[in-house]
C-alpha positions in Angstrom: 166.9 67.0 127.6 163.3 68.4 129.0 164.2 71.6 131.4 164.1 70.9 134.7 160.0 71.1 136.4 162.0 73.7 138.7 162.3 76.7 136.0 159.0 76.0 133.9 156.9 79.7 133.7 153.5 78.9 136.1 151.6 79.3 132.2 152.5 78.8 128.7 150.7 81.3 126.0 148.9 79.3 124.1 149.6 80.6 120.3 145.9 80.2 118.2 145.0 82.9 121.6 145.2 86.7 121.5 148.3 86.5 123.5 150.0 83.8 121.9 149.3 85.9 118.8 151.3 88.7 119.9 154.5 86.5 120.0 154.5 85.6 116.2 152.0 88.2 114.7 154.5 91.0 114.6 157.9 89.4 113.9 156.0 87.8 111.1 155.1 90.5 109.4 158.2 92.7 109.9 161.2 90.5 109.8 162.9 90.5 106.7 164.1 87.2 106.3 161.9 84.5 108.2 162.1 80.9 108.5 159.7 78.5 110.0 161.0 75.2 110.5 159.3 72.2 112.0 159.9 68.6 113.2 157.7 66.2 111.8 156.5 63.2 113.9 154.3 64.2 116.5 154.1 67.9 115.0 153.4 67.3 111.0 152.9 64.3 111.5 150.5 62.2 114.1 152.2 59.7 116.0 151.5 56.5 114.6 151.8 52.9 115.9 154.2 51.9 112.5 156.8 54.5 111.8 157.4 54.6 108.5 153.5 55.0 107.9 153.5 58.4 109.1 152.5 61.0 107.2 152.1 64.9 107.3 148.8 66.3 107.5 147.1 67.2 104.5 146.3 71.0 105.5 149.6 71.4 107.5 151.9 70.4 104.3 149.7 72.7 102.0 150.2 75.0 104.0 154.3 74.8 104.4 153.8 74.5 100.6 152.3 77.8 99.9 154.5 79.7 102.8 157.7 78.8 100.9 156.7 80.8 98.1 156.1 84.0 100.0 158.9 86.6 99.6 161.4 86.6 102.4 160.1 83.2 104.1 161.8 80.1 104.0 161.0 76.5 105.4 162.8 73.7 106.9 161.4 70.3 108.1 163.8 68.9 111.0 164.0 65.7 111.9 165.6 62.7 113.5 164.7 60.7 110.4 166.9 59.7 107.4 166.8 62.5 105.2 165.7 60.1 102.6 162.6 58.8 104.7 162.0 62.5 105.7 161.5 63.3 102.1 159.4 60.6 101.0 157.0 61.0 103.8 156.7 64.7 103.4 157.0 65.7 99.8 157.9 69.7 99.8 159.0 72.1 97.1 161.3 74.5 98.2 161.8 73.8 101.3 164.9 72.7 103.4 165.2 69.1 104.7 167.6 68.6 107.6 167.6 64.8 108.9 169.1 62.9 111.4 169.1 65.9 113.6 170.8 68.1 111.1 173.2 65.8 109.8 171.9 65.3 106.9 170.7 68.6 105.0 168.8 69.1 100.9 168.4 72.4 100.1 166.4 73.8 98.1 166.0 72.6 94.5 168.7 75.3 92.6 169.2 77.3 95.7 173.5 76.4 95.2 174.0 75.7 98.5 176.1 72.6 99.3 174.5 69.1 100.7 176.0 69.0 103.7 177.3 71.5 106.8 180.5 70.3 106.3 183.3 67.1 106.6 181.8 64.1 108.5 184.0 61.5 109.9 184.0 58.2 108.1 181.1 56.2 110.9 179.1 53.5 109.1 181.4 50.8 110.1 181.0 51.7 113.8 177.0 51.9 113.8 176.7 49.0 111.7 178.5 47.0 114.7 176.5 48.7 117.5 173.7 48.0 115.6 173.7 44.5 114.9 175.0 44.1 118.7 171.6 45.7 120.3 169.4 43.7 117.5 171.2 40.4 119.3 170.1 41.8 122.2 166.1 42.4 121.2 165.9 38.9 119.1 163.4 38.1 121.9 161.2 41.0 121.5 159.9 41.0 117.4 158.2 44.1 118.0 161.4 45.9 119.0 162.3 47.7 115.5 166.2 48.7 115.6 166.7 51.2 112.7 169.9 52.0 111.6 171.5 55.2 110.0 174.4 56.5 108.6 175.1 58.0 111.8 173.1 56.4 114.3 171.2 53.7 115.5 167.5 54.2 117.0 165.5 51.6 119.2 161.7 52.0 118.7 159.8 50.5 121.0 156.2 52.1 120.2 154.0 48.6 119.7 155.9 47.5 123.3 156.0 50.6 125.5 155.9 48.3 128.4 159.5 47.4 127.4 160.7 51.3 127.7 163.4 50.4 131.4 164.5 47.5 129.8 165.4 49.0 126.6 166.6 52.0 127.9 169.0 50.1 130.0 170.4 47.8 127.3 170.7 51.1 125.2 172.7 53.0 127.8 174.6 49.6 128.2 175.3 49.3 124.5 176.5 52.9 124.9 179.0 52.5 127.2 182.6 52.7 125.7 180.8 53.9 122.3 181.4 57.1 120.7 177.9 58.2 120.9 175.1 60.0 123.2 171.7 59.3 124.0 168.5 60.8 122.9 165.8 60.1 124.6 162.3 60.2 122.2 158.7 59.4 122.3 158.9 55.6 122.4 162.3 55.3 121.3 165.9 55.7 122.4 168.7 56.7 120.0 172.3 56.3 119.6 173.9 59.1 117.9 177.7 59.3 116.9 179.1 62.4 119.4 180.0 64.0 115.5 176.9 64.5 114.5 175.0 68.0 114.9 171.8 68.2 117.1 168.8 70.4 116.2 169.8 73.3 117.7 172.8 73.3 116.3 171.8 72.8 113.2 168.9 75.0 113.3 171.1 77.7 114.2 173.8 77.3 111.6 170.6 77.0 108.6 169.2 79.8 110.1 172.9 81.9 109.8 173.0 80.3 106.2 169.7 82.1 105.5 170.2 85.3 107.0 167.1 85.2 109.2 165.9 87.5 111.1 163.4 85.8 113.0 162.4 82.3 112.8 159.9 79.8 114.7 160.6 76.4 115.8 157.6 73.8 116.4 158.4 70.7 118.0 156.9 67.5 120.6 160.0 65.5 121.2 162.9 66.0 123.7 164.7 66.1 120.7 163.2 69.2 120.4 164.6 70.6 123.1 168.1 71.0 121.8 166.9 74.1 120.3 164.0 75.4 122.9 167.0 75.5 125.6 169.3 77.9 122.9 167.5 80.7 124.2 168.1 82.1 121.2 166.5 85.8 120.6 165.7 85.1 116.9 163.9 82.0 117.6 160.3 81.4 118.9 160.2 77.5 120.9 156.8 76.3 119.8 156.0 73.2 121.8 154.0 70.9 120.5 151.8 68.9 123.6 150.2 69.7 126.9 153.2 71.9 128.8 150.9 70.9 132.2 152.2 67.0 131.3 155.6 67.7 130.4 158.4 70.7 131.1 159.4 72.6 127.9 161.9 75.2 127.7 159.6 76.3 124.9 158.3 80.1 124.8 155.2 78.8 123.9 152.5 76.2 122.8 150.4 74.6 120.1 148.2 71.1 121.9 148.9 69.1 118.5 149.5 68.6 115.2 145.7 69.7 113.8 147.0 72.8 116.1 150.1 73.1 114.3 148.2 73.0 110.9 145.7 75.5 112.2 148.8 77.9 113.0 150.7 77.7 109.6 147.4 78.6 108.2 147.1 81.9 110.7 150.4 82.7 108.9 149.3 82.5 105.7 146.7 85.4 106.4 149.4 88.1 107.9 150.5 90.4 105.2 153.5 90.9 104.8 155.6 94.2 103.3 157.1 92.0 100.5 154.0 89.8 99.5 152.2 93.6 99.6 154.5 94.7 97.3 154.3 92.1 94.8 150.6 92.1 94.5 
């Protein structure tokens, strides 16, 4: 959930500024073990009016590309998504993939690290029923696009935003008595089995798999917040958006994603002990 309006700092540092710069510059270049990890619509990815058209930006993904291959720096895509549309839209060598939230994880290829976090409950059957109940419910509105996952069931609403109370009530209604919570989203609302990881959870555990000393976080959604509300010392909140339009528990902003590309490109040009080294 967004943190409350109450606690937001007065001003964000901006990160492409010379203060923002003095959040990520250092840590950068000194920690060890890094990973920067990123969601991808709205942040990789421009928001689009079809979602499965979606696609990173060329310079942002080139960019991911060439900072997995720097000593000591891994990087992880984070998503709601199916792992499987996650991968297709955003083609990546050696980077993690965590979908649905973190519920779904690819390593590496050859890292040896297993495919998932650990034992999930047996929960097709259940969304498979919740989800053919709400697309009853939306047979009057053929723009409504119900998506359903191995774990969840999501309610995108983008081509009919107009529709957002009366969708989110029939979600929270369809919720009721279900063993599942509700994400709220740009333009969508999500039912997720209460099993499941979120992505601060799961950031946290991949970033304890990895040994990281320090990692960054860039995200738009209030998905996103799951991991800007950790507080977590070895993790830098990186919203994606205006913070003036919306309250972040973010350390920090980028406006969008040509911003976000623009950053990953920054980091490219720090040097680093280890990539000294091995020129």
């Amino acid at each position: 959930m967004p943190a409350d309006s109450a606690n937001q700092p007065p001003s964000l540092p901006h990160l492409l500024t010379a203060q923002g710069r003095q959040l990520w510059r250092e840590p950068f270049q000194r920690a060890a073990r890094v990973l920067i990890a990123t969601d991808f619509d709205g942040t990789l990815a421009p928001i689009v009016a079809q979602p499965d058209q979606a696609r990173a930006l060329p310079q942002s993904r080139a960019a991911l590309q060439r900072l997995a291959k720097l000593p000591g720096v891994s990087v992880a895509v984070v998503s709601g998504r199916s792992l499987v549309d996650l991968v297709r839209m955003c083609p990546l060598d050696r980077a993690w993939y965590l979908g649905g939230h973190g519920s779904e994880v690819q390593p590496p290829m050859g890292s040896g690290v297993p495919q998932a976090w650990g034992e999930m409950p047996a929960t097709a059957a259940e969304i498979s029923v919740l989800a053919q109940r709400i697309r009853q419910q939306v047979a009057g509105w053929p723009e409504i696009f119900v998506e359903e996952k191995p774990w969840s069931v999501a309610v995108h609403y983008r081509r009919r935003p107009e529709l957002e109370p009366q969708v989110q009530a029939l979600a929270r209604e369809a919720a009721q008595g279900a063993p599942v919570r509700l994400l709220e989203g740009k333009c969508l609302v999500e039912l997720m089995h209460r099993s499941y990881y979120n992505k601060g959870t799961a950031l946290q555990q991949l970033i304890n798999e990895l040994q990281c000393d320090w990692a960054m976080f860039l995200g738009d959604d209030t998905t996103d917040e799951d991991v800007f509300a950790l507080r977590d010392p070895r993790i830098l909140g990186v919203f994606v958006g205006n913070p003036q339009t919306r309250s972040t528990a973010a350390q920090c902003w980028v406006l969008n994603p040509r911003e976000v590309g623009a950053l990953l490109l920054e980091l490219l040009g720090v040097p680093r002990p280890e990539l000294s080294a091995a020129r």
